[in-house]
PDB file of N, CA, C and O in Angstrom:
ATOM      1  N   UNK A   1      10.859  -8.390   9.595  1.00  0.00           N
ATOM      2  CA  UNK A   1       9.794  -8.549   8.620  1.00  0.00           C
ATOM      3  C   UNK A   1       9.984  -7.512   7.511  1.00  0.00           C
ATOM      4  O   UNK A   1       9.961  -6.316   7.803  1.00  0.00           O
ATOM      5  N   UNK A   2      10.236  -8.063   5.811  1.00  0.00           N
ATOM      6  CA  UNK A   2      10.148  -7.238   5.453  1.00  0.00           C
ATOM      7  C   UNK A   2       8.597  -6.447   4.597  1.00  0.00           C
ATOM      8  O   UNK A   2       7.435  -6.846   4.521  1.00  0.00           O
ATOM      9  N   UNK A   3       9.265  -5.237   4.080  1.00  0.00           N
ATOM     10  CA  UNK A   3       7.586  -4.884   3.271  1.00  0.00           C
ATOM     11  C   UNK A   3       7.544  -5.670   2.118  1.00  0.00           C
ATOM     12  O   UNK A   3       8.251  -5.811   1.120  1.00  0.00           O
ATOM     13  N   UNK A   4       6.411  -6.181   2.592  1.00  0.00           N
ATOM     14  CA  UNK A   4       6.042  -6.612   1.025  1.00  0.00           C
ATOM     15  C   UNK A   4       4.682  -6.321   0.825  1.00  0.00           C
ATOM     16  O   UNK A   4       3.960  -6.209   1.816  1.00  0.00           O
ATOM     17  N   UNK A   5       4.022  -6.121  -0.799  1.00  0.00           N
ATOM     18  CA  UNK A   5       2.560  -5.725  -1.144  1.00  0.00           C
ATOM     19  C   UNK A   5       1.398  -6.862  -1.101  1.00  0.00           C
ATOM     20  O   UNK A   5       1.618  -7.650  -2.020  1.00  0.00           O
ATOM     21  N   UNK A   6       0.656  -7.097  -0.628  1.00  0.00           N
ATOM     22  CA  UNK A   6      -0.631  -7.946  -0.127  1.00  0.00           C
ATOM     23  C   UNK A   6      -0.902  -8.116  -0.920  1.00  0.00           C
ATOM     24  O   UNK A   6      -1.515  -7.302  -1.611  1.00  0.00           O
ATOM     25  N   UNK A   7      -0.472  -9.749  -1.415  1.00  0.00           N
ATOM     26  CA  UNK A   7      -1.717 -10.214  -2.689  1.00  0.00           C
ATOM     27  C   UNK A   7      -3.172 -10.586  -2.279  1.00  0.00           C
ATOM     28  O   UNK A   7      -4.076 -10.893  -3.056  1.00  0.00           O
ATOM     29  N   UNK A   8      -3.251 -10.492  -0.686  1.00  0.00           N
ATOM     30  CA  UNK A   8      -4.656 -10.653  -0.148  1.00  0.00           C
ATOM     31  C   UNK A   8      -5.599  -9.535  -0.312  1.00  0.00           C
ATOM     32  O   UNK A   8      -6.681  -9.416  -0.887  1.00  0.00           O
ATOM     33  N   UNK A   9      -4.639  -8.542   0.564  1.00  0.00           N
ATOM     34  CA  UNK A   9      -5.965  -7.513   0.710  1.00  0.00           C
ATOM     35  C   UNK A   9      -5.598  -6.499  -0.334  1.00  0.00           C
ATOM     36  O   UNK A   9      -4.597  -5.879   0.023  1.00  0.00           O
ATOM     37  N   UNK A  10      -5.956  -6.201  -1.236  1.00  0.00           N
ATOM     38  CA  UNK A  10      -5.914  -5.039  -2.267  1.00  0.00           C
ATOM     39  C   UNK A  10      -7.041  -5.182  -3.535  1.00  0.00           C
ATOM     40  O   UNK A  10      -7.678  -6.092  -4.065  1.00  0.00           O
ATOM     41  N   UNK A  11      -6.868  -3.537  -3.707  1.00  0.00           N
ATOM     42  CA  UNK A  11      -7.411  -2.995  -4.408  1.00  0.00           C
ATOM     43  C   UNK A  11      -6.903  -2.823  -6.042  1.00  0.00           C
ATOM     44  O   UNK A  11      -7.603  -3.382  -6.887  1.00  0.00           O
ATOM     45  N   UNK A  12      -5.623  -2.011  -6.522  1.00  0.00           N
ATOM     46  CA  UNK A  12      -4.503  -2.442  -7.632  1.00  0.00           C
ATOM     47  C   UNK A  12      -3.514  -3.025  -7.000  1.00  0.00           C
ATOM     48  O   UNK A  12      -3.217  -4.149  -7.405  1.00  0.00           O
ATOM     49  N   UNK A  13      -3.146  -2.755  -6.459  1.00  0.00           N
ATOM     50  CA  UNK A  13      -1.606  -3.511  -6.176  1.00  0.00           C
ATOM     51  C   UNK A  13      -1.511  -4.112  -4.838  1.00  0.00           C
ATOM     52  O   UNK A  13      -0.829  -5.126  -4.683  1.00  0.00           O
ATOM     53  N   UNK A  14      -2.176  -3.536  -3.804  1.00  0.00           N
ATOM     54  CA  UNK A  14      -1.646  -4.354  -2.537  1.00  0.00           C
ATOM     55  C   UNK A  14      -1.138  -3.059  -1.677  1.00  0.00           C
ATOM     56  O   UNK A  14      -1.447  -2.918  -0.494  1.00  0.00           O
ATOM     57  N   UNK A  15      -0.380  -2.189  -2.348  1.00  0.00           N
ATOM     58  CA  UNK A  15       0.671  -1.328  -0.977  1.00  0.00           C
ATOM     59  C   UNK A  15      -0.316  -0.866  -0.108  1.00  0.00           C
ATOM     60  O   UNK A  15      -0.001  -1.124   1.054  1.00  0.00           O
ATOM     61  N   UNK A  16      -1.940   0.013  -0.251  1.00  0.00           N
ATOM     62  CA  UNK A  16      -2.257   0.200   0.976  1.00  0.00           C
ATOM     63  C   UNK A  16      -2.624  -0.784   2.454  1.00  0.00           C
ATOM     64  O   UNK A  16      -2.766  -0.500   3.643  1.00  0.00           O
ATOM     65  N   UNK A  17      -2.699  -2.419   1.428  1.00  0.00           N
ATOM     66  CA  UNK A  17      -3.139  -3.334   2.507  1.00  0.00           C
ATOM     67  C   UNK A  17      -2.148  -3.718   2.856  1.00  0.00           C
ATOM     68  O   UNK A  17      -2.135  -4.233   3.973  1.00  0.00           O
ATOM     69  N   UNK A  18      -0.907  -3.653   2.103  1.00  0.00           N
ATOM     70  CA  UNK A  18       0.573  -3.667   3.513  1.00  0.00           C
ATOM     71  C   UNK A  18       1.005  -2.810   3.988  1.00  0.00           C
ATOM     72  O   UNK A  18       1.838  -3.092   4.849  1.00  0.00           O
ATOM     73  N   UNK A  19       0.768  -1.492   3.777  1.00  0.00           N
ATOM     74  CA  UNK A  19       0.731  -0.249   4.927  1.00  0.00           C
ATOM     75  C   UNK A  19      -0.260  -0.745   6.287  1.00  0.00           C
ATOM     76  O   UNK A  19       0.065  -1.072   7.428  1.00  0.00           O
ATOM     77  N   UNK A  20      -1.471  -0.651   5.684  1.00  0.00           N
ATOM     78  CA  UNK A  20      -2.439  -0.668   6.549  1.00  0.00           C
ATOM     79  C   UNK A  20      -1.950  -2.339   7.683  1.00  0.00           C
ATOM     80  O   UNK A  20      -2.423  -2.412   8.817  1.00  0.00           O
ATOM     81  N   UNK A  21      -1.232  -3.220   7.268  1.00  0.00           N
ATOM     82  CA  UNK A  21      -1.225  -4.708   8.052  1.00  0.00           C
ATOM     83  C   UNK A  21       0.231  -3.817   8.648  1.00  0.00           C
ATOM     84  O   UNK A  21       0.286  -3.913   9.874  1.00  0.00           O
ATOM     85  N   UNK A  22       1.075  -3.217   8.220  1.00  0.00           N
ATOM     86  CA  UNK A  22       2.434  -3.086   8.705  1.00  0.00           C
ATOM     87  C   UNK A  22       2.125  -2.152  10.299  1.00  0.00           C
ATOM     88  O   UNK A  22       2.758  -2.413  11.322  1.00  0.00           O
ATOM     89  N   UNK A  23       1.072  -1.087  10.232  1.00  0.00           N
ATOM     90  CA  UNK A  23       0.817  -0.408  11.214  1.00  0.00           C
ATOM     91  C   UNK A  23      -0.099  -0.651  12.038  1.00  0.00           C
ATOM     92  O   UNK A  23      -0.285  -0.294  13.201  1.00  0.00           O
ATOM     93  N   UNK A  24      -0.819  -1.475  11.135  1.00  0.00           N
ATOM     94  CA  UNK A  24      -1.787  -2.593  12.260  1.00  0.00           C
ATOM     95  C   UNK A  24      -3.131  -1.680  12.125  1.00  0.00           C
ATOM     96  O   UNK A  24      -3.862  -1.587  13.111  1.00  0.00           O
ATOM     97  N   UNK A  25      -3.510  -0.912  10.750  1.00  0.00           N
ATOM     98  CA  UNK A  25      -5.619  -0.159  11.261  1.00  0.00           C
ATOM     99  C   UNK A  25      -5.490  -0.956   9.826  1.00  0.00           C
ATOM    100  O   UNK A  25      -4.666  -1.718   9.319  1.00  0.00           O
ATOM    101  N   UNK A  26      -6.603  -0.438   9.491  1.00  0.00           N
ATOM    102  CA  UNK A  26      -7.546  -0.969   8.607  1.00  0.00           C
ATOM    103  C   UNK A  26      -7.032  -0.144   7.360  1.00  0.00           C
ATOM    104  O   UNK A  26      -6.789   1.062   7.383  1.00  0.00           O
ATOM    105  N   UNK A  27      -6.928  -0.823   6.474  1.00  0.00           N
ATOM    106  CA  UNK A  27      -6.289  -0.515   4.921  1.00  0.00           C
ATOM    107  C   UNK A  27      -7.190   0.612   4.269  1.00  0.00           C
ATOM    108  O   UNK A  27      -6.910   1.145   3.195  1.00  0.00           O
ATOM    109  N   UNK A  28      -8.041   0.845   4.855  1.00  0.00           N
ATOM    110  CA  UNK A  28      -9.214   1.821   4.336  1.00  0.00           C
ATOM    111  C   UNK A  28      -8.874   2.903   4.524  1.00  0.00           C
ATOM    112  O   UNK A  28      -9.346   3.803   3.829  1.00  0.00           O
ATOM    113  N   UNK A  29      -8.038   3.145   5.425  1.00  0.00           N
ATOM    114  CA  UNK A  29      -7.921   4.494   6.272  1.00  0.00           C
ATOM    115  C   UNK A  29      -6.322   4.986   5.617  1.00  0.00           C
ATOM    116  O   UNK A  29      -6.000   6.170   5.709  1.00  0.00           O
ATOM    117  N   UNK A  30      -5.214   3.793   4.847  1.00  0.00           N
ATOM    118  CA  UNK A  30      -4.032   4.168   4.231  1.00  0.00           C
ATOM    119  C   UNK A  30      -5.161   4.418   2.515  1.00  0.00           C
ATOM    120  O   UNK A  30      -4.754   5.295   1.753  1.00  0.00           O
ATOM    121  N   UNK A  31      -6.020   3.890   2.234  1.00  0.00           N
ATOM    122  CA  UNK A  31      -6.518   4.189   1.090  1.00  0.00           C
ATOM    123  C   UNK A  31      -7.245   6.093   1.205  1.00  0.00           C
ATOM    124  O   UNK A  31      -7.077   6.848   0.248  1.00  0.00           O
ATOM    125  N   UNK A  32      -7.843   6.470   2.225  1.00  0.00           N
ATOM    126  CA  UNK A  32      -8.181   7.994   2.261  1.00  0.00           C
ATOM    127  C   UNK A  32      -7.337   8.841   2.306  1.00  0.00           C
ATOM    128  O   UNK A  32      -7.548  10.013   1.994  1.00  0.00           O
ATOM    129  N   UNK A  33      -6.073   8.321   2.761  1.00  0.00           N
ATOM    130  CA  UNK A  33      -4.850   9.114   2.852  1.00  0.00           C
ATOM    131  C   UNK A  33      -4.296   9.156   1.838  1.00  0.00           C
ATOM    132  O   UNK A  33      -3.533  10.117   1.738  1.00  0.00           O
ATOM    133  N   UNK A  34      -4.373   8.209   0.624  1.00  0.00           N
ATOM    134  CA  UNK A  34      -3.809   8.359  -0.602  1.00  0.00           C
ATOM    135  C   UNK A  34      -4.367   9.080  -1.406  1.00  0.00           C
ATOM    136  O   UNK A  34      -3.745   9.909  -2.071  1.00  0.00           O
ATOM    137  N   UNK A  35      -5.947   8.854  -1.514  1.00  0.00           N
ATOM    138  CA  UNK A  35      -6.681   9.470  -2.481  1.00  0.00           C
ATOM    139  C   UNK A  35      -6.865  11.005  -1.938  1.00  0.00           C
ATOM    140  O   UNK A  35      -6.192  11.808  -2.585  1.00  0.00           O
ATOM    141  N   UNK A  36      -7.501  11.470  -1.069  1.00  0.00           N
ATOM    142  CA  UNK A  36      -7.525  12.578  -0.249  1.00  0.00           C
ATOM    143  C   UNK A  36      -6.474  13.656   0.122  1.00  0.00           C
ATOM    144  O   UNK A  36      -6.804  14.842   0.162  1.00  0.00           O
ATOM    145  N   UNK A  37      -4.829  13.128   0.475  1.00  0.00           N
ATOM    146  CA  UNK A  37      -3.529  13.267  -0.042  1.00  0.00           C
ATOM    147  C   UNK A  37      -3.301  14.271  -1.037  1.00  0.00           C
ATOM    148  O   UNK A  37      -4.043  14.423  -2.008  1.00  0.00           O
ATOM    149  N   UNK A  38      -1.906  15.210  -0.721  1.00  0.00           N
ATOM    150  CA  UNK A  38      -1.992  15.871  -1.704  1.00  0.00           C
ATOM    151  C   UNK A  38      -1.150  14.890  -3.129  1.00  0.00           C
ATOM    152  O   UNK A  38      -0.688  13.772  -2.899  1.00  0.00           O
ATOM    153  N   UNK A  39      -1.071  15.536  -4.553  1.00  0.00           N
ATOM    154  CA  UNK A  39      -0.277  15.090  -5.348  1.00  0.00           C
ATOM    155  C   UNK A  39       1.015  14.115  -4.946  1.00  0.00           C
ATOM    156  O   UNK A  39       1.418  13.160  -5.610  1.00  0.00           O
ATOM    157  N   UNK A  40       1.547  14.595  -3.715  1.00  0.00           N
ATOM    158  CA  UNK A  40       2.686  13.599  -4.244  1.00  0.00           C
ATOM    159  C   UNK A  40       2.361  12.113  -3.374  1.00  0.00           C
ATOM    160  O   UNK A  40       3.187  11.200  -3.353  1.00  0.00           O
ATOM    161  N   UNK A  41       1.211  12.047  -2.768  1.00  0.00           N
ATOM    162  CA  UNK A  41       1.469  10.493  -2.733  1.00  0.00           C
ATOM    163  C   UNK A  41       0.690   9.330  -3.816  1.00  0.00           C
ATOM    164  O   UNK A  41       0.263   8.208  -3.542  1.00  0.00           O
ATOM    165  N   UNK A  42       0.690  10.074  -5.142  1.00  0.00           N
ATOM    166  CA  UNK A  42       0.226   9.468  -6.180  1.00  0.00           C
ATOM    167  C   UNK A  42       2.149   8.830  -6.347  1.00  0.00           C
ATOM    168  O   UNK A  42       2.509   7.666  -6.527  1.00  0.00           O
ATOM    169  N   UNK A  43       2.880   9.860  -6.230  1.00  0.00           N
ATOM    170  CA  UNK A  43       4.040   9.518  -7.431  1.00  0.00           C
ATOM    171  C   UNK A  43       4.462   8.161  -6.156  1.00  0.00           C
ATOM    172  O   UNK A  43       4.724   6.996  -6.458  1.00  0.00           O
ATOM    173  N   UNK A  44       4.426   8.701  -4.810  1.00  0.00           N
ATOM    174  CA  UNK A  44       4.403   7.609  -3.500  1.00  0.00           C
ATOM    175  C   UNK A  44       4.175   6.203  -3.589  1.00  0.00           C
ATOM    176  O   UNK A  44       4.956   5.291  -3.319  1.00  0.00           O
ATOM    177  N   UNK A  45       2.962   6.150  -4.020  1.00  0.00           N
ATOM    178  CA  UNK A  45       2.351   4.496  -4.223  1.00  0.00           C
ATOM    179  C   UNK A  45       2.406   4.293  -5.635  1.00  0.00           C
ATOM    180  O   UNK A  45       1.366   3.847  -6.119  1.00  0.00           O
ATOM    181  N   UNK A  46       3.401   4.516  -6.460  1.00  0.00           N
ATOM    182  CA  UNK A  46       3.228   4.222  -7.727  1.00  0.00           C
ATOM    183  C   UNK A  46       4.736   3.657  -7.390  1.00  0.00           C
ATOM    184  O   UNK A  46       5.045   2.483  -7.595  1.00  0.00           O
ATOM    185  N   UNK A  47       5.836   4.857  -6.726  1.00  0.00           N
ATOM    186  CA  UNK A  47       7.293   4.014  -6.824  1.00  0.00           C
ATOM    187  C   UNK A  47       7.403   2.721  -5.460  1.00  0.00           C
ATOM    188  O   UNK A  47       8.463   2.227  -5.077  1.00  0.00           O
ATOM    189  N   UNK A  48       6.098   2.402  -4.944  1.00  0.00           N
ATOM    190  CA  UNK A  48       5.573   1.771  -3.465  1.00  0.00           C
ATOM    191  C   UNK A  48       5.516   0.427  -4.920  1.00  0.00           C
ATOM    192  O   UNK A  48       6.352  -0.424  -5.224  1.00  0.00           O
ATOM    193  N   UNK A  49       4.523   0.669  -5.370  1.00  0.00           N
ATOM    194  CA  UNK A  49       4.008  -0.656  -6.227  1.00  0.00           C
ATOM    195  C   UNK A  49       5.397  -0.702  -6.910  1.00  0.00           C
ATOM    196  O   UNK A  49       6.044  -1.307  -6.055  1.00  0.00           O
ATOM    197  N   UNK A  50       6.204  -0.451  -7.863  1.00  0.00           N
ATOM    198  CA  UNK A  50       7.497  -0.575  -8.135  1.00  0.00           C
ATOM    199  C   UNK A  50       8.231  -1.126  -7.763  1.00  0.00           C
ATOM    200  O   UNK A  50       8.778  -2.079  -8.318  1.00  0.00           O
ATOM    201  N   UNK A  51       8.527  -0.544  -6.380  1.00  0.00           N
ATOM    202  CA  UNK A  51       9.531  -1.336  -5.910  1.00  0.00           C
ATOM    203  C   UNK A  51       9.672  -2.779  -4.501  1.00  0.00           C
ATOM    204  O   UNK A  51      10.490  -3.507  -3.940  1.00  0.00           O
ATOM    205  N   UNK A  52       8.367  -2.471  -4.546  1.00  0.00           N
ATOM    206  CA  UNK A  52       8.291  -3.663  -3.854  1.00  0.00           C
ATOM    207  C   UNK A  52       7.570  -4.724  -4.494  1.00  0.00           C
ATOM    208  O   UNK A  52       6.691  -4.562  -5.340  1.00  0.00           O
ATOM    209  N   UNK A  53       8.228  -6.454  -3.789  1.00  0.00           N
ATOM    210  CA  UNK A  53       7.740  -7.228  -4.126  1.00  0.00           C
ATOM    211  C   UNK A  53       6.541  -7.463  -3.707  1.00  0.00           C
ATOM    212  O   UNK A  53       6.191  -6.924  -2.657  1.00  0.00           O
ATOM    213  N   UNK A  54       5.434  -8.499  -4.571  1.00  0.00           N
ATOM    214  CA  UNK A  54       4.218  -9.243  -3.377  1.00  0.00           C
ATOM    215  C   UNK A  54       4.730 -10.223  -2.557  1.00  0.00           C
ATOM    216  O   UNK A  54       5.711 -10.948  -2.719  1.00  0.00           O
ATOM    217  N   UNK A  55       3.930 -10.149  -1.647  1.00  0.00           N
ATOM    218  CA  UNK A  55       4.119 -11.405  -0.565  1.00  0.00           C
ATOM    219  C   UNK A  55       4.389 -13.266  -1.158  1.00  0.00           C
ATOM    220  O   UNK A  55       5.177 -14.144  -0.807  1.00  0.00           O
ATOM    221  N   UNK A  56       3.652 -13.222  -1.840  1.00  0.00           N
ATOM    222  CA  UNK A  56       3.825 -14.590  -2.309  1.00  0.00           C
ATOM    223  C   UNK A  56       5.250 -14.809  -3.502  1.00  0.00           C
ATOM    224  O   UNK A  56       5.699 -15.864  -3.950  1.00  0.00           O
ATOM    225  N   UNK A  57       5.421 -14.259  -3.604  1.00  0.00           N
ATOM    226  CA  UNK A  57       7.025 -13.751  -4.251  1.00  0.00           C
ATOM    227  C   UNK A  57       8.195 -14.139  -3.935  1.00  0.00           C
ATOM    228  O   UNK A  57       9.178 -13.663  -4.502  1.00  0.00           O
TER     229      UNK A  57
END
């Protein structure tokens, strides 16, 4: 299976709701870790949205 970004469950882009489906909790909990997170997992989910495709893709 590869990663791809959730055109279902998201907020901008999708990567925390295909983190959150890839490890199996709730996308809420990869979203506190981003925002809450120090600086670099801004630059993280920015080259996340980049380089991956969406699912329907």
């Amino acid at each position: 299976m590869k990663f791809r970004r959730s055109s279902s469950d998201h907020v901008i882009a999708g990567v925390c709701g295909a983190i959150g489906q890839r490890l199996g909790i709730d996308p809420l909990w990869v979203r506190l870790v981003f925002v809450f997170g120090s600086g670099a997992f801004f630059w993280v989910y920015l080259a996340l949205w980049a380089l991956t495709p969406l699912d329907n893709e």
